[in-house]
C-alpha positions as CSV (number, residue, x, y, z in Angstrom):
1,X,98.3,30.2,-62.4
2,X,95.1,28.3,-61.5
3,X,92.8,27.3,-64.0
4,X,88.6,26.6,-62.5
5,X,88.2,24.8,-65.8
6,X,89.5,24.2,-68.8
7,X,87.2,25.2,-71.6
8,X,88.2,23.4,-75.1
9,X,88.9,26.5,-77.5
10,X,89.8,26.3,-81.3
11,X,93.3,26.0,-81.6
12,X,92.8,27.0,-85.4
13,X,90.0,27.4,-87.6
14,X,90.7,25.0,-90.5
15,X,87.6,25.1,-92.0
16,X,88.9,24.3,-95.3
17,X,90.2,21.4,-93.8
18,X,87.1,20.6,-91.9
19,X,84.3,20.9,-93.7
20,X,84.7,17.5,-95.8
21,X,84.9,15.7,-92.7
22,X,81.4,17.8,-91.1
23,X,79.6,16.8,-94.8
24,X,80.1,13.2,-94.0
25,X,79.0,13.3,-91.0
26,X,75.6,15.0,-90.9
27,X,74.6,16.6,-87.5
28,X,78.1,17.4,-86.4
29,X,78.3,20.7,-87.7
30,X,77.0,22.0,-83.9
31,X,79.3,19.3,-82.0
32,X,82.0,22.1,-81.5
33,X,83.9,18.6,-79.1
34,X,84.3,16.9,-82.7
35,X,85.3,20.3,-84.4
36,X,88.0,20.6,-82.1
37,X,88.8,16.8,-82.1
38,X,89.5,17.2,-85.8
39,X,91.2,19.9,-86.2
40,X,93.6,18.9,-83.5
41,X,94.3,15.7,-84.2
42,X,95.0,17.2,-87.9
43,X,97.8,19.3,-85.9
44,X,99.1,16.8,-84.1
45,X,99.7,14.3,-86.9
46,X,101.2,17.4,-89.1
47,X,103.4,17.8,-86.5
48,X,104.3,14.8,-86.4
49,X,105.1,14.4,-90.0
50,X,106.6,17.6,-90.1
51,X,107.9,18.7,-86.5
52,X,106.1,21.4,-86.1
53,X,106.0,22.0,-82.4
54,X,108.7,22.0,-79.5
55,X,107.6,19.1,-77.0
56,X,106.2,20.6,-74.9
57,X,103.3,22.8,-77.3
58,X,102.8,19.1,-78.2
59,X,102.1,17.4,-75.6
60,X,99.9,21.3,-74.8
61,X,98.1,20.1,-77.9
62,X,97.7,16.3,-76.9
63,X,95.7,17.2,-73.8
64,X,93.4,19.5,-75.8
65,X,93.0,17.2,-78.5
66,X,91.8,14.3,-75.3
67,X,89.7,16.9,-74.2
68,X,87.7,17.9,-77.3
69,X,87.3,13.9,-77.6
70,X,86.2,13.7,-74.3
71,X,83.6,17.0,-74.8
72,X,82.4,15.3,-78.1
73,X,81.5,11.7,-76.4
74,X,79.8,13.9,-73.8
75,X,77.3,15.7,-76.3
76,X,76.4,12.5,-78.0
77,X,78.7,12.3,-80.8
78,X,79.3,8.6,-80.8
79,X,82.9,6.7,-80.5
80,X,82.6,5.2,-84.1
81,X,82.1,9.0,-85.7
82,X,84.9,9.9,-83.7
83,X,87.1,7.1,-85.3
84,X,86.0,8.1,-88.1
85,X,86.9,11.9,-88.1
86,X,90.8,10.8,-86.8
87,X,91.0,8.5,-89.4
88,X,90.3,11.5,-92.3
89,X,92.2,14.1,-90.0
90,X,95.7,11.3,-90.2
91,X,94.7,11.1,-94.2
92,X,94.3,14.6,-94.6
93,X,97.4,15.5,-92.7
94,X,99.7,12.6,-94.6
95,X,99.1,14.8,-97.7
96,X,99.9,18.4,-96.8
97,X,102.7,19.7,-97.5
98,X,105.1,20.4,-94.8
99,X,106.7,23.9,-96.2
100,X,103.0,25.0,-97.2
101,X,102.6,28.5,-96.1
102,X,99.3,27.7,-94.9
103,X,100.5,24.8,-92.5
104,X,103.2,27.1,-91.3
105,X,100.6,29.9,-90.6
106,X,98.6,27.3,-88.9
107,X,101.5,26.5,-86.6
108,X,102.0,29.5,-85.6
109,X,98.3,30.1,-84.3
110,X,98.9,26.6,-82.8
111,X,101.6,27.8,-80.5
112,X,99.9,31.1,-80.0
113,X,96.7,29.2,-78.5
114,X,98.5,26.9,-76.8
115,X,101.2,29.4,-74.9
116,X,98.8,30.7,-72.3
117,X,97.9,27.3,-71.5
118,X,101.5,26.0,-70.9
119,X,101.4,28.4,-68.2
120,X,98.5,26.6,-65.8
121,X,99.7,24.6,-63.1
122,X,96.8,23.9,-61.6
123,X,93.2,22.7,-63.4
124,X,89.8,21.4,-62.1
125,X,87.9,19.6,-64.8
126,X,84.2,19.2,-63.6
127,X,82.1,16.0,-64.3
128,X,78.4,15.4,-64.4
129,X,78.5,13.9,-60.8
130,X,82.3,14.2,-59.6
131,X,85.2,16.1,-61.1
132,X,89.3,16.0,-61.0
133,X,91.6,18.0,-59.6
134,X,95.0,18.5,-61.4
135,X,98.5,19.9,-60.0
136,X,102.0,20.0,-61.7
137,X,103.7,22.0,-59.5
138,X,106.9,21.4,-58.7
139,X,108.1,20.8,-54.8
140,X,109.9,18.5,-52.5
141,X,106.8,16.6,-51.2
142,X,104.7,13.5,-52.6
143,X,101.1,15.3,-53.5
144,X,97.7,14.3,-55.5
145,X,98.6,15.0,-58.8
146,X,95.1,14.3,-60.2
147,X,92.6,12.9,-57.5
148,X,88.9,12.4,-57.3
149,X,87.3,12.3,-53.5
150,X,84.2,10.7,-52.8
151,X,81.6,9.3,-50.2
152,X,80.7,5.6,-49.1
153,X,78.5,5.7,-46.8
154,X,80.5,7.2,-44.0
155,X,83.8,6.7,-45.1
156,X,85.9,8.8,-47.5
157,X,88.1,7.9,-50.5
158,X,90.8,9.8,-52.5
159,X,91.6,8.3,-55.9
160,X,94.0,9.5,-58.2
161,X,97.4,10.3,-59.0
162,X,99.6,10.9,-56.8
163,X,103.9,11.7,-56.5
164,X,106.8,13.4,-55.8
165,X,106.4,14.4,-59.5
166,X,104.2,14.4,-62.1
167,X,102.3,12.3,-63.1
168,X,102.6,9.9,-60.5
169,X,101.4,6.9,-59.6
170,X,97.1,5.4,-59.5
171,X,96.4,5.6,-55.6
172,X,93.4,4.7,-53.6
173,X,93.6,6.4,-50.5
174,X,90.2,5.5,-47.7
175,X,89.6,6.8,-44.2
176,X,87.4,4.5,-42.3
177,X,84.8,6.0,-40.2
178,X,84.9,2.7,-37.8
179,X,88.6,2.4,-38.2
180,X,88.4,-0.9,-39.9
181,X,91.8,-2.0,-42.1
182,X,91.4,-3.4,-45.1
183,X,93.9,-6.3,-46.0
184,X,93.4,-5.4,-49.8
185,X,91.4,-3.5,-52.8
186,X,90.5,-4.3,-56.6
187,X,89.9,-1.6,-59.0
188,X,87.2,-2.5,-61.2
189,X,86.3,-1.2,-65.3
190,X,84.8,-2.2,-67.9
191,X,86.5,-4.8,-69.9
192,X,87.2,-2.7,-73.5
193,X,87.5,-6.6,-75.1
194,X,84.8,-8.1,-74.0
195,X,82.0,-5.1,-74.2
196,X,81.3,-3.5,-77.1
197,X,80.9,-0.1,-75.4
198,X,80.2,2.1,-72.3
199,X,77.4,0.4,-70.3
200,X,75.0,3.8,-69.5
201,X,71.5,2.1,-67.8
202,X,69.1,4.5,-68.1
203,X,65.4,4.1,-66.6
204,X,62.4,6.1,-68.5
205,X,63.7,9.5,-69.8
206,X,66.0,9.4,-67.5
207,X,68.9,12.4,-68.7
208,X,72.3,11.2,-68.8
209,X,73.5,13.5,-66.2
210,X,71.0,12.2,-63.7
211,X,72.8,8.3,-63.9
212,X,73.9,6.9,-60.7
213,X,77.2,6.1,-61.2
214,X,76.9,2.6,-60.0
215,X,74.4,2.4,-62.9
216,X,77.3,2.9,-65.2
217,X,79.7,0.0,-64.7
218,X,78.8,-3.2,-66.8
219,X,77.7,-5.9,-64.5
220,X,79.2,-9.5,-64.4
221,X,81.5,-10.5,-67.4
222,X,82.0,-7.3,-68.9
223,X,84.5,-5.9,-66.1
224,X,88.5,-6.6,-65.2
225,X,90.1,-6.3,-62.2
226,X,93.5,-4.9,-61.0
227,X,94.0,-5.7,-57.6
228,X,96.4,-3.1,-55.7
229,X,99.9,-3.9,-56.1
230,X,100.6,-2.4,-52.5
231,X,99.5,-1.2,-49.1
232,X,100.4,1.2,-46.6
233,X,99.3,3.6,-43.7
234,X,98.5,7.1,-45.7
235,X,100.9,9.7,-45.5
236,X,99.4,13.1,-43.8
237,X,100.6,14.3,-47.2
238,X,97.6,12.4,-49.0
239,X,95.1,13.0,-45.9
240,X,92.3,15.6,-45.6
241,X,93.9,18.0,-43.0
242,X,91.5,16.7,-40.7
243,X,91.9,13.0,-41.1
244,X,93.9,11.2,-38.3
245,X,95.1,8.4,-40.6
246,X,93.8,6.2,-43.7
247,X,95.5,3.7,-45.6
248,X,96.6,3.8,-49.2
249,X,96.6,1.2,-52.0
250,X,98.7,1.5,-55.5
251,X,97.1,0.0,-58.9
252,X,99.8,-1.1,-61.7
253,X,100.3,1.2,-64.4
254,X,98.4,-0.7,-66.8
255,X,95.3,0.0,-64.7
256,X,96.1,3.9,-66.1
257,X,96.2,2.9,-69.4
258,X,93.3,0.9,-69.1
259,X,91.5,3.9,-67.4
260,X,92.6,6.7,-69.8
261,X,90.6,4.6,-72.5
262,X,87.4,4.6,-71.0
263,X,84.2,7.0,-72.2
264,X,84.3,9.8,-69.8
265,X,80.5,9.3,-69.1
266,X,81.7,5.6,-67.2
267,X,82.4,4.9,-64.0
268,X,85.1,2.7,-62.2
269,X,84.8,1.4,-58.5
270,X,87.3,0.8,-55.8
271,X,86.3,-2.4,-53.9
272,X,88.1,-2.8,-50.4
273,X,88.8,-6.1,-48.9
274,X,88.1,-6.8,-45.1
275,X,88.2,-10.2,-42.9
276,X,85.2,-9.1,-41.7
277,X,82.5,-11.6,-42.4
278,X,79.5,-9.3,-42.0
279,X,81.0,-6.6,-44.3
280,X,84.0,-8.3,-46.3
281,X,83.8,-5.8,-48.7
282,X,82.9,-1.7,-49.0
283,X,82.4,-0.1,-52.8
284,X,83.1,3.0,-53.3
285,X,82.6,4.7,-57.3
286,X,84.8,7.1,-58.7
287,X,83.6,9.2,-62.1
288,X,85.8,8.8,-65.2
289,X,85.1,11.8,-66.9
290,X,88.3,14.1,-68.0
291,X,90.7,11.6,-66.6
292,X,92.6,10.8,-69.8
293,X,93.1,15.2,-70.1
294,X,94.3,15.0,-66.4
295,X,96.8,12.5,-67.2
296,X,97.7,14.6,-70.5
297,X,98.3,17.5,-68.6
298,X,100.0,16.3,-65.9
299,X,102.2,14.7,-68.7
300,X,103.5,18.1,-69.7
301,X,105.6,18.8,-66.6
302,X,107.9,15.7,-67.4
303,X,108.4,17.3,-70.8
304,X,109.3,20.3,-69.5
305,X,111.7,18.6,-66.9
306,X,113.4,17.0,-70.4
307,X,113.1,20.1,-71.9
308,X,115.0,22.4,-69.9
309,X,117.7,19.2,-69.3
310,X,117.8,19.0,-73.3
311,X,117.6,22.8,-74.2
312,X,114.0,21.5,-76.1
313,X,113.3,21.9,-79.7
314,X,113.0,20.3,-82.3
């Protein structure tokens, strides 16, 4: 089942649990991304407390739960007022009572929400500039799992996830228009320690949605590099079908982590190195919008591989 987008839908609505949260936090009440965030993050630490859910409706609720955060940061609700709402969904769950009828009931319309949505194998989560693709299907081929394209000038990159199974591993894949070969490539982020948020530059009145994304990666000391761990020619596998060839850089897997924690209003960039001394280097940006949910969702097809080796349950 294929899945255009993802829209974040209440799992439950907990308004007595809510509505403290909402009064301390005045103009929330019409962020539905911080409803959402709350009452899922309530779920998931009930659950966790309580073992509520089989894995793999928890990890269902996970991604939602990194989605709602994600749609919250978009409409302005800021990262501290998100804090703020998991740290009073993690006290409010740590006193409810586990056998409380109205937990259990909750539960229930936890898995209910979440069953349809255990069933997508495919999802595209759209971005204000770029978006990501998602796939955890199964098969006996090495595939994107999550991937991004995008232009520089007149070459071409893919950047994503990619495997034989999900999730798979961070890969920058570039076709060269002049068939140059890079000897190496850097991802570059914002440094989380060293900045005290996303860098957004805006000009004028300029609306968010209209930022350049190479107008929203910090300049000078407030980025980090990973440099690619590994190079090879591009499988056809990872190639537009038209491509004749490309060539394919992996990123550690800290470089996800560090990723998956980014504002999905940022940007990162994929710098190739050439020894070219007119053009030793070619930039290309990638979005980060809902790549932490991509990750998440991708995530539930290994729990569903231990699953069905385990029997599953809790």
């Amino acid at each position: 089942m294929t899945s255009t987008r993802i829209h974040a839908r209440p799992a439950s609505r907990w308004m007595g649990l809510i509505c403290a949260a909402l009064a301390a936090a005045p103009g929330l009440a019409h962020a539905r991304g911080a409803d959402l965030f709350f009452e899922r993050t309530v779920m998931t630490a009930a659950d966790e407390r309580c073992g509520l859910f089989a894995p793999e409706v928890a990890s269902a609720l996970a991604a939602g739960r990194v989605q709602a955060r994600g749609a919250a940061l978009r409409a302005g609700v800021s990262p501290d007022t998100l804090k703020g709402l998991e740290r009073g969904a993690w006290a409010k769950a740590s006193r409810l009572d586990c056998a409380s009828p109205q937990l259990l009931r909750e539960a229930e319309r936890v898995k209910s929400a979440f069953a349809g949505f255990l069933n997508y194998t495919r999802v595209s989560y759209r971005g204000d500039m770029a978006g990501w693709k998602a796939d955890r299907n199964g098969g006996r081929r090495t595939r994107w799992r999550l991937v991004q394209d995008a232009a520089f000038g007149p070459d071409r990159l893919s950047f994503g996830l990619a495997g034989l199974e999900s999730p798979g591993v961070l890969l920058a894949v570039a076709r060269f228009d002049d068939g140059a070969t890079p000897y190496s490539a850097r991802l570059i982020l914002r440094d989380s320690e060293r900045t005290l948020g996303p860098y957004l530059s805006r000009q004028g009145g300029e609306a968010m949605q209209m930022i350049p994304l190479h107008r929203r990666l910090p300049p000078g000391a407030g980025v980090k590099f990973f440099m690619a761990e590994a190079r090879s020619p591009a499988g056809a596998d990872l190639l537009p079908k038209d491509a004749k060839g490309g060539w394919a850089f992996r990123f550690p897997a800290s470089a996800v982590r560090e990723l998956s924690g980014l504002d999905p209003r940022e940007a990162v960039a994929v710098e190739f190195l050439f020894a070219d001394n007119r053009r030793p280097v070619r930039r290309a940006y990638v979005e980060v919008g809902d790549f932490a949910a991509g990750h998440a969702f991708l995530q539930l097809a290994a729990v569903e591989r231990v699953s069905r080796g385990t029997g599953g349950g809790r």
